[in-house]
LOTORTI-359992 format. One record per residue (C-alpha): x, y, z. Coordinates in steps of 0.05 Angstrom, whole numbers, padded with zeros to 5 digits, always signed. Layout:
XYZ ...
//
This chain:
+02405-00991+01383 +02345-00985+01346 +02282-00962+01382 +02234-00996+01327 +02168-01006+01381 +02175-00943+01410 +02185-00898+01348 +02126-00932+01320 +02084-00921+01373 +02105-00846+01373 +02098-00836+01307 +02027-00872+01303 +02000-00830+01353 +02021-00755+01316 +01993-00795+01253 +01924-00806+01289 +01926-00722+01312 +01943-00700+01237 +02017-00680+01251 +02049-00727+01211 +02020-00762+01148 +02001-00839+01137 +02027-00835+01064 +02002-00878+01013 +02028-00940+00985 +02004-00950+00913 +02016-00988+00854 +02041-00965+00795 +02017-00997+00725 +02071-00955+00688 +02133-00971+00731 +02105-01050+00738 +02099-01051+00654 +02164-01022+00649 +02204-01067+00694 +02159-01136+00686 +02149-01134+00762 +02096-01109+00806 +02116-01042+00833 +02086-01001+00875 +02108-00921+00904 +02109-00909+00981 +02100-00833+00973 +02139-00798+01024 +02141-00744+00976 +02072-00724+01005 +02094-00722+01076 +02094-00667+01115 +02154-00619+01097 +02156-00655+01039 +02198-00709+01057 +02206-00771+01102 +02250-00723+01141 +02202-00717+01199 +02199-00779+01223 +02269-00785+01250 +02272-00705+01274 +02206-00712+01305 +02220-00775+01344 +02292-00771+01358 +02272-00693+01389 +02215-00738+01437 +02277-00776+01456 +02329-00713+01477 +02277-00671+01505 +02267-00726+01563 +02339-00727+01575 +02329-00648+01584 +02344-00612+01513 +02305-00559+01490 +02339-00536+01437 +02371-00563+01376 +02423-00540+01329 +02436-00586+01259 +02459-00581+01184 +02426-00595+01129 +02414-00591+01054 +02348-00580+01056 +02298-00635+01074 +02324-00651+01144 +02323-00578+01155 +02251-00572+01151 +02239-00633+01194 +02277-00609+01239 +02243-00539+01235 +02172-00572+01237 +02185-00618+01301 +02218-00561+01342 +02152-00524+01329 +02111-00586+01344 +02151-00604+01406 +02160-00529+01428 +02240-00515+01422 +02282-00477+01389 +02316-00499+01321 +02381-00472+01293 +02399-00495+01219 +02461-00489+01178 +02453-00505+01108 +02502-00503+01051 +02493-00444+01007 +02477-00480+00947 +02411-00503+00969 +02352-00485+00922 +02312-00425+00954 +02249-00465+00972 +02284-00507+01020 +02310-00448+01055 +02251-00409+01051 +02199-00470+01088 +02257-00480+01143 +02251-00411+01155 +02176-00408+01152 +02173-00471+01205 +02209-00425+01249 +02282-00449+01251 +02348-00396+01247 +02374-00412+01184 +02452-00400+01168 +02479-00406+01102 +02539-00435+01099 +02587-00483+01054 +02582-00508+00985 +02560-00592+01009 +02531-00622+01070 +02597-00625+01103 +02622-00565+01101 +02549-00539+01138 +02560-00599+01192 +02629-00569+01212 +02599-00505+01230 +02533-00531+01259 +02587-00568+01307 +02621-00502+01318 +02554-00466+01335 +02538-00524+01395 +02542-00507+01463 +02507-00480+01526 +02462-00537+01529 +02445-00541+01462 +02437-00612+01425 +02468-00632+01355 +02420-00671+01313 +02452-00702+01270 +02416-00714+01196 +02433-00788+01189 +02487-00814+01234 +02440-00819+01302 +02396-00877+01331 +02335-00838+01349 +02337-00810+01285 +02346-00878+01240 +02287-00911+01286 +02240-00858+01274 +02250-00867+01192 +02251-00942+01212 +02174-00934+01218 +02169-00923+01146 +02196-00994+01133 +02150-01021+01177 +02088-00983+01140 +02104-01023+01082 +02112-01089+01108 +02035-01067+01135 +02010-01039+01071 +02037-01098+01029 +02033-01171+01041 +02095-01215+01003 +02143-01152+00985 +02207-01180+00952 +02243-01122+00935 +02250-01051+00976 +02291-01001+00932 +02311-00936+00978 +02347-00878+00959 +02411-00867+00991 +02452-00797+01016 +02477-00814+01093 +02452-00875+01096 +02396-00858+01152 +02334-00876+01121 +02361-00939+01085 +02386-00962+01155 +02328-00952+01188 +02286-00982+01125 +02323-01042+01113 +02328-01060+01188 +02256-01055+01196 +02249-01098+01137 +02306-01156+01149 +02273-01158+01226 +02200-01175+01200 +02213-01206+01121 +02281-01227+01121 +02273-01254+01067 +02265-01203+01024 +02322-01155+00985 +02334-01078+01010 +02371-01047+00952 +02399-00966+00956 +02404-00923+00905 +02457-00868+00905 +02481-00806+00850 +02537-00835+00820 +02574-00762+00831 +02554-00776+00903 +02580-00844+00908 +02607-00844+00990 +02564-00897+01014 +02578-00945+00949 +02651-00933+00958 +02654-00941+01030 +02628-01008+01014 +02673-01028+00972 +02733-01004+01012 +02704-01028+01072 +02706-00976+01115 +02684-00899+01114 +02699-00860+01050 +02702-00778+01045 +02694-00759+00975 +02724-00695+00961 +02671-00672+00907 +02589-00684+00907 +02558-00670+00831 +02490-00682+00821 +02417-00657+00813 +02395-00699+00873 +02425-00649+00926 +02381-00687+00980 +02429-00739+00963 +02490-00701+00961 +02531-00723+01018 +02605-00733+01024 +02610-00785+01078 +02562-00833+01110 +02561-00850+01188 +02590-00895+01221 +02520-00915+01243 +02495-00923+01182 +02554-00953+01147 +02553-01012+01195 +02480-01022+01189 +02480-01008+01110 +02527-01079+01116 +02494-01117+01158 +02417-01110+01125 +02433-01086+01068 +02430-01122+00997 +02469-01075+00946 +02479-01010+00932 +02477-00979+00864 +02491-00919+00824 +02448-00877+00777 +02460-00813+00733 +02438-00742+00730 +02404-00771+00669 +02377-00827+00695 +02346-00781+00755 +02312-00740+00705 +02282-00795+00664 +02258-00811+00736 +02232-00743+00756 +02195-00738+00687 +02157-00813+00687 +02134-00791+00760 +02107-00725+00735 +02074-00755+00676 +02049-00824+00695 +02027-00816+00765 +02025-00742+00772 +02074-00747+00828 +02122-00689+00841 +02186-00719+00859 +02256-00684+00876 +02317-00715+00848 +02330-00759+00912 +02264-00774+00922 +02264-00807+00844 +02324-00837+00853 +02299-00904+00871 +02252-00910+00806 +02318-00889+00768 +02342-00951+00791 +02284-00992+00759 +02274-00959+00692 +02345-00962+00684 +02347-01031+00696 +02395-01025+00753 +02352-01062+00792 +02318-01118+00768 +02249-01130+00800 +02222-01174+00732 +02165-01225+00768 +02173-01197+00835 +02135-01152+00882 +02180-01091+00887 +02166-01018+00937 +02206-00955+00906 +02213-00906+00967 +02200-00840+00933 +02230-00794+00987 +02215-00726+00980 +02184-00680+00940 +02220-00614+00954 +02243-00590+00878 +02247-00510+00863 +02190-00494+00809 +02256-00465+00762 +02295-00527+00772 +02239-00576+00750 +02230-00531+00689 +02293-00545+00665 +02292-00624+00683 +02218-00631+00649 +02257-00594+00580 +02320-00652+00591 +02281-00700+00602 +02233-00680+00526 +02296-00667+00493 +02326-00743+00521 +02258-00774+00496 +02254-00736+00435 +02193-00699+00446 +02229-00639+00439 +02286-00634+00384 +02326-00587+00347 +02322-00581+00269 +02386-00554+00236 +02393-00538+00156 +02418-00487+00122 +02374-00448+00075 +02375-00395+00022 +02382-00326+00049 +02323-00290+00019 +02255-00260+00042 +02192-00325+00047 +02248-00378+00067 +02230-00381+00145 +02156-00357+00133 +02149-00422+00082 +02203-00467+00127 +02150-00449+00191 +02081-00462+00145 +02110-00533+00121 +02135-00549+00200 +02065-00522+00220 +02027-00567+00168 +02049-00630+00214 +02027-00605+00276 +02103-00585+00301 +02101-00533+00347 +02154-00487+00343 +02191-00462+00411 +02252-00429+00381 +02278-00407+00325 +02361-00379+00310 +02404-00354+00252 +02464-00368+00232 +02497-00316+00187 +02572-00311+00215 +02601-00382+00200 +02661-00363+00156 +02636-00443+00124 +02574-00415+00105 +02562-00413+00040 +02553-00342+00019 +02476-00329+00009 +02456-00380+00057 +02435-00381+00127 +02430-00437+00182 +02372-00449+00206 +02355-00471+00277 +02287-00492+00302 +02270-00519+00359 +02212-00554+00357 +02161-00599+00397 +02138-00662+00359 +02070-00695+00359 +02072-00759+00391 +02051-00791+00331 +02093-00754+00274 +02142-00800+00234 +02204-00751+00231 +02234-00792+00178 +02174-00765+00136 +02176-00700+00149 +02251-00693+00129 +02228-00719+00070 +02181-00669+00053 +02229-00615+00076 +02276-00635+00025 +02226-00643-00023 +02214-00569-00014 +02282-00552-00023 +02292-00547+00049 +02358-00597+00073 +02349-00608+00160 +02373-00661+00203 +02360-00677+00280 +02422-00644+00317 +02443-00681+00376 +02405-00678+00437 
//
């Protein structure tokens, strides 16, 4: 069962000493114009280890070490890892952590830095839980990321911060991997506002929990795809799976697209660094996935854990999706002063130029010509109609090339 009292006493009390972080609830003016609702961010991405992660290590650890543990072996793609890490260290064990060995480098490198073992191992979540489970023995304790009591009642306590932070909530959208923190979220909710809707959010190339709902029962997935490897999980518990139907509203899917839409409105609108699971919940609103229009709607933004070369390349999808960054392509007489007066012209409207390629090898190309490739960032407040236009006008023929 669900420990709700007692993990929020626990976790109060490390709150109070600094150990773990009270993290803010606040309102979002972009994300409520956007959706017609009122919407507001709990930010778990500034949690300690970056992630709502601790909550559940750190209180379901209080729990085993009275029954005698004192150390702890688990698997993890990353952000249970370093909660796991950080609460051994707070409580004083040992910590042993397998993690698949496509995890970005950051993740690995906290864990490590928290004091855990860390074994690579495994392309997904599941293949790094069958050899944590091979690793357990001689009195050592399996913690398990999602599918564990102590563990959904301490992330329980961030449903209940919510329902204290916010008077009225209607809507709760949570992001969704093995179902632990949406268990433990929408329990806390349904037991105090039952009234109100707990919706998840998973990757739709990690869809396990939305399929085992529809089958009815638990779903492996042979194949996890997405940018939101916090997410990434093949199979849900049994725990959560039977808790995800009993408080649980819907479930629904969002893209890699979608995730980096997410990831960039965060970045840029509230200066808040997300991770792909962590913005998977306001992918779900700008979307429109999940309607909030005239309601009072929470986005859980989970974690924050996102390698620095990783969020370069979702910031450039997500200018080239939005057209702040676009590709020119025309082709162009092949003689000296062509790109110098192509660049001068492109320059003249305040386009900055990132890149620039030729094309001389296209057995199509008119002899004498080249195609020309820039790739350009465009003023907010250019008209590229216009500037086609002028191009033309200049004997210079470009058009936007897909994004």
């Amino acid at each position: 069962m669900i420990l709700l009292e007692e993990a929020t006493t626990v976790i109060k009390e490390k709150q109070r000493e600094g150990k773990i972080h009270r993290t803010p609830t606040l309102r979002s003016e972009s994300l409520s114009r956007v959706t017609g609702g009122e919407v507001f961010l709990k930010l778990e991405a500034l949690q300690k280890t970056g992630s709502f992660k601790i909550r559940g290590a750190y209180f379901a650890m209080y729990k085993y070490i009275q029954e005698g543990y004192r150390e702890f072996i688990t698997a993890s793609s990353g952000n249970h890892a370093q909660g796991v890490a950080y609460a051994a260290q707070l409580h004083g064990v040992r910590a042993t952590v397998v993690m698949p060995e496509t995890t970005p480098w950051l993740k690995v490198k906290k864990t490590q830095d928290y004091g855990a073992t860390v074994i690579l191992h495994g392309e997904s979540y599941y293949e790094a839980e069958i050899k944590a489970m091979e690793l357990v023995g001689g009195g050592a304790k399996f913690l398990h990321a999602y599918n564990d009591w102590y563990v959904i009642s301490g992330q329980a306590t961030l449903g209940v911060e919510i329902l204290e932070d916010l008077e009225g909530v209607d809507v709760v959208v949570v992001p969704v991997g093995g179902g632990g923190l949406i268990s433990g979220v929408a329990y806390a909710i349904k037991k105090r506002r039952p009234g109100a809707r707990v919706v998840g959010v998973q990757a739709s190339g990690a869809p396990a929990v939305y399929l085992s709902l529809k089958e009815g029962g638990l779903v492996t997935i042979d194949r996890v795809d997405t940018i939101a490897d916090g997410i990434a999980v093949k199979r849900p518990g049994d725990i959560t799976l039977k808790l995800i139907q009993e408080y649980v509203d819907d479930i629904v899917l969002v893209d890699d697209n979608e995730i980096v839409d997410a990831i960039y409105l965060l970045l840029e609108r509230t200066r808040v660094v997300a991770e792909g699971a962590g913005a998977a919940a306001v992918a779900a609103l700008i979307s429109g996935k999940v309607d909030v229009r005239g309601k009072r709607a929470v986005a859980v933004v989970s974690g924050g854990n996102i390698d620095a070369p990783i969020l370069m390349r979702v910031l450039m999808k997500a200018l080239a999706r939005q057209r702040r960054v676009v590709r020119l392509v025309g082709e162009v007489p092949d003689r000296p002063g062509t790109l110098a007066k192509a660049s001068s012209l492109l320059a003249s409207h305040n386009v900055n130029i990132l890149e620039v390629y030729h094309e001389r090898y296209d057995p199509e190309q008119r002899p004498n010509y080249v195609r020309l490739i820039f790739v350009v960032e465009i003023p907010g407040t250019l008209d590229m109609s216009k500037l086609l236009d002028e191009l033309e006008r200049s004997g210079f023929y470009f058009k936007l090339a897909p994004h």
